[in-house]
C-alpha positions, 0 to 999 in steps of 0.5 A, a space after each residue: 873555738 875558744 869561750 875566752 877569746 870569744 868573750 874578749 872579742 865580743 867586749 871589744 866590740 861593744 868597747 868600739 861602738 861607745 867610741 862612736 857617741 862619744 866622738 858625737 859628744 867630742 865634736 858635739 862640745 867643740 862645735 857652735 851652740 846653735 849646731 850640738 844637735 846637728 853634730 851629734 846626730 851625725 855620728 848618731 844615725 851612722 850607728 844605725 845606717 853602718 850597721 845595716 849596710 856593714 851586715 848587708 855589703 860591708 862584711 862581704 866585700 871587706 872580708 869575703 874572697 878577693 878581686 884582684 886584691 882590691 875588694 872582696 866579693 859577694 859571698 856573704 851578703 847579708 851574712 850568707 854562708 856564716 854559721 854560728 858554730 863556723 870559725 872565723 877565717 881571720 880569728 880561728 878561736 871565735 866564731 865568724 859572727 864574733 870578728 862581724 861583729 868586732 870589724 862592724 863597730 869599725 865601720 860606723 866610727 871611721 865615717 863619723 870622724 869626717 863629719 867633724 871637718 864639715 860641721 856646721 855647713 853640710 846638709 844632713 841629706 847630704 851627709 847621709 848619702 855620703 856615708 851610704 856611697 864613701 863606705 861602700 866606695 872607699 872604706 870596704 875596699 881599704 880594708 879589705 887591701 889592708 886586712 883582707 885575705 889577699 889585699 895588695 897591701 897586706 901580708 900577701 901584697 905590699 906587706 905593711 901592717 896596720 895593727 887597728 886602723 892607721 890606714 884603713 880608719 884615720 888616714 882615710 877618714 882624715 883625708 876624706 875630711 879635707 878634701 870634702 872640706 875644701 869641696 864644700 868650702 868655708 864657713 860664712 864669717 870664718 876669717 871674721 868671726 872668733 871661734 867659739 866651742 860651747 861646751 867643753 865639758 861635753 868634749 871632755 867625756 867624750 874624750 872620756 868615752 874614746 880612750 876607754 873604747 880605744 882599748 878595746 879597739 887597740 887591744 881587741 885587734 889581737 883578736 885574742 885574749 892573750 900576751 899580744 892583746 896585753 900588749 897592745 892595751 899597755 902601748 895604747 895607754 903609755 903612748 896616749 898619756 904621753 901625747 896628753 903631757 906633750 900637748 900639754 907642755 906646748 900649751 903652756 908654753 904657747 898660751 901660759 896657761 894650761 888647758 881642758 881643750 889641750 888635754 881632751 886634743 892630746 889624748 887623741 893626737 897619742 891615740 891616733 899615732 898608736 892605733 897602726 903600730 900597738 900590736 908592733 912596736 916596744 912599749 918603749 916606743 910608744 913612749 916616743 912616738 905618743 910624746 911626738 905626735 902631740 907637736 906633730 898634729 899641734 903644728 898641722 891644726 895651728 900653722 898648716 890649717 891656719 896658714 892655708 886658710 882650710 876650714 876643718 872645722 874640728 880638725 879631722 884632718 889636722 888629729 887624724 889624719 895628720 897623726 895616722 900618718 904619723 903613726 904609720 910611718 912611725 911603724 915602720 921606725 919601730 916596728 919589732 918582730 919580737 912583738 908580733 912576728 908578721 912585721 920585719 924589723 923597723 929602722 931602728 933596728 936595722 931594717 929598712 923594708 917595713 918602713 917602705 912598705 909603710 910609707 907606700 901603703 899610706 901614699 895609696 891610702 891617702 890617694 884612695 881616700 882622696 879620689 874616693 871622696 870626690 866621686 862621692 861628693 859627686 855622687 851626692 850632687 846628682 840627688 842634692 847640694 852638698 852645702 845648707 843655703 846662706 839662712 840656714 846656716 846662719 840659724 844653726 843646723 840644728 833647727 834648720 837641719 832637725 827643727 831642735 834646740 838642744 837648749 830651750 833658752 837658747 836665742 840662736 845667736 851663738 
């Protein structure tokens, strides 16, 4: 085992788990003052509860053995059988518990992005109960078919890539929101009331805070401290600037003025389409394919969503969903095996395989996420309603759901 590459992974890990208080402050500042508290917080308790169950189930049945290529087993529960000198079978130069450790901080930011479609309506018991069943329902099988030994749409399966989550973190988490949106339904007065974000520069470090976590979550998906991490972290910041500026330009040409909003929003959408392909594609590219994702998900949160009349309140679907789809097939345009041999060559340079591999891999994604989020909401209505009562969410969550203002003055009108 390797002390450097130890120490790399290690720090990328404590780089992801930032992100996940930072989304509670991006989505925190987007939100309704009367809800800060309540959004926040539903980022804030999944970093204890991921943790648990991600030590407890997730590692096992994510990355232990394999059942018919769809999740893994039983083997390590509870860290079973992972012993501190042991090597990791997925990252031979650190130890096992390194890799735990790296993959655990992924579990508690993916199910944090789909609280974002449901704020300001959800009931906390009922959030929390979904995380606990959409975790073990939908995310550990994902990974495990994306990134596990023998998952069916991997290396020994399909053979798509996703070098740090495209499937198994945005499009899952994007899709999930969107369909658990449109099972709880919109939020009162939605079509009527002007939509007020009321604390922009809480969105603005919490921007801050998930592209300095990205790096580690795009670059320590190397898995090593080498050319390929490198790599990654160079596509990552290229890609992410250019879907800031591309955003950007649009704003200003659509509103005449440019915008924090706009910039905190681009800076994700060139994130998001980066994450499947940082470890594959050219730096070139990341060029090309942050700069038009910025327009792609621009379209899906201000046409699509508004033409269909979807509540995703702080557009899960419309920045992560929408650009890990973009992101993924866009993998497989540009994906280049002078980069990281484990890709085939992308349309661009001849090859049409990787790009099938991919389109397929998000089509399962996407209908995994999908069927998944639905038996889960169902799950939940055996033990409560999904949605807070007419009142409640006319008061806020944050006092109805955690009896808090966030604000001492506050009059609870906004």
């Amino acid at each position: 085992m390797d002390s450097g590459d130890t120490a790399f992974l290690l720090v990328s890990a404590a780089l992801v788990f930032i992100m996940t208080p930072g989304l509670g402050f991006f989505y925190g500042g987007l939100g309704r003052r009367k809800n800060v508290i309540n959004n926040i917080m539903a980022s804030a308790f999944i970093m204890g509860l991921g943790i648990v169950m991600w030590v407890a189930l997730g590692y096992s049945l994510a990355f232990s053995g394999n059942t018919f290529g769809i999740i893994g087993s039983l083997d390590n529960l509870f860290l079973n059988k992972t012993g501190l000198e042991d090597p990791s079978p997925y990252a031979p130069t650190v130890p096992s518990l390194a890799f735990v450790a790296f993959q655990m901080m992924f579990a508690l930011i993916t199910p944090a992005i789909i609280t974002g479609a449901v704020a300001g309506r959800m009931k906390f018991k009922a959030l929390f109960l979904f995380i606990a069943f959409w975790s073990l329902l939908v995310y550990y099988p994902l990974a495990h078919m994306v990134w596990g030994d023998g998952g069916i749409l991997g290396a020994a399966g399909l053979g798509s890539v996703d070098f740090a989550g495209g499937n198994v973190v945005h499009i899952s988490s994007g899709v999930s929101g969107l369909v658990l949106c449109l099972l709880i339904g919109r939020r009162s007065g939605y079509e009527n009331t002007a939509y007020r974000m009321h604390n922009v520069p809480f969105v603005a470090l919490g921007m801050a805070l998930l592209w300095f976590g990205w790096f580690g979550f795009n670059a320590g998906s190397a898995l090593a401290a080498d050319s390929l991490a490198a790599h990654a972290f160079m596509t990552t910041a290229l890609a992410t600037a250019a879907g800031l500026l591309s955003w950007l330009a649009i704003d200003v040409l659509a509103r005449r003025k440019p915008s924090l909003i706009s910039v905190c929003t681009g800076v994700v959408a060139g994130l998001v389409a980066i994450t499947p392909g940082a470890g594959f594609v050219p730096v070139w590219a990341s060029l090309i394919i942050g700069a038009t994702a910025g327009p792609v998900c621009y379209f899906g949160i201000t046409i699509i969503k508004k033409k269909l009349k979807i509540d995703d309140a702080l557009d899960a679907f419309g920045c992560h969903g929408l650009g890990g789809i973009y992101g993924g097939l866009m993998t497989g345009v540009f994906a280049d095996p002078s980069v990281n041999s484990a890709a085939t060559e992308g349309l661009v340079f001849g090859g049409g395989r990787q790009f099938g591999a991919q389109a397929v891999s998000i089509v399962v994604s996407i209908l995994v996420a999908a069927v998944g989020t639905v038996v889960c909401a169902g799950l939940v209505k055996a033990f409560t309603q999904l949605r807070v009562s007419k009142r409640d969410e006319l008061v806020g969550l944050d006092l109805s759901q955690h009896g808090e203002h966030a604000y001492p003055s506050f009059n609870g009108l906004d």
